[in-house]
C-alpha positions, -999 to +999 in steps of 0.1 A: +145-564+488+178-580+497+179-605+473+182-575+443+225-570+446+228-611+445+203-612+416+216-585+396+252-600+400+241-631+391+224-619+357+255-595+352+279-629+351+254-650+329+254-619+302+293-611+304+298-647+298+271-650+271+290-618+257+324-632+259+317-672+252+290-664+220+315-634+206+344-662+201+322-689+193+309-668+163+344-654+152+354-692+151+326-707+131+308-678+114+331-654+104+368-668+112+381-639+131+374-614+154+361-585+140+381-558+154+349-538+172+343-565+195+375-562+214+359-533+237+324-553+242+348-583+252+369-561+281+335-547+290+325-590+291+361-598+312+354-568+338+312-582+342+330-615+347+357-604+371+334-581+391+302-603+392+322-637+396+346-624+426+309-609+444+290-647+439+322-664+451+331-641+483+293-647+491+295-681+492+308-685+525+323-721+536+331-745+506+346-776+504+381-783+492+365-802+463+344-773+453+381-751+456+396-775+436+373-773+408+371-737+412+406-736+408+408-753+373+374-734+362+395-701+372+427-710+350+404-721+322+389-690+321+419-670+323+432-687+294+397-674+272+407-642+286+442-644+277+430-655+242+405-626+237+434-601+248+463-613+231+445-628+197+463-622+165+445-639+137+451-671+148+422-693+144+439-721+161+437-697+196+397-695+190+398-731+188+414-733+221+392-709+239+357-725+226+369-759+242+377-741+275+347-718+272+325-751+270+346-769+301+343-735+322+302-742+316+303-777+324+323-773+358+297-741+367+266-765+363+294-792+387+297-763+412+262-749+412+250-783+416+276-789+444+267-757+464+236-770+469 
């Protein structure tokens, strides 16, 4: 019965970040903008991620300074896709940007869940 808050937490990141990463990747390569509607599902997507992600990491207890560090970079990298969602104007350029860090932020996850272990 204990296990329910981590679990839920854990599903509520994975689908904030599905939300947020697939939203972009489809205004960059499908359609070649953001349609204007998705701006509220993509705050809704930042909150899940801020909420959810600052719960798992709190959790975690004692980590290494290696698992900081990459922490640290997988943090900046995704406040740069936030930044991007906020602040995008029509630039396709920006959703460029925030695909590659979106795919980075995944690939240093899989590092740290692998890490924690």
């Amino acid at each position: 019965m204990e296990a329910i808050l981590p679990i839920a937490m854990r599903w509520l990141h994975l689908m904030s970040v599905i939300v947020l990463l697939g939203g972009i990747f489809y205004a960059r390569f499908a359609v070649g903008d953001l349609v204007a509607g998705f701006k509220p599902m993509a705050y809704a997507a930042i909150g899940g991620i801020l909420a959810s992600g600052l719960y798992i990491f709190l959790s975690k207890g004692h980590v290494s300074s290696d698992y900081q560090m990459w922490f640290g970079i997988k943090m900046l990298l995704a406040l740069h896709v936030f930044a991007v969602t906020i602040l995008y104007k029509g630039k396709r350029r920006l959703l460029t940007g925030a695909v590659i860090s979106g795919g980075m932020i995944v690939a240093i996850a899989g590092y740290l869940r692998w890490m924690s272990r």
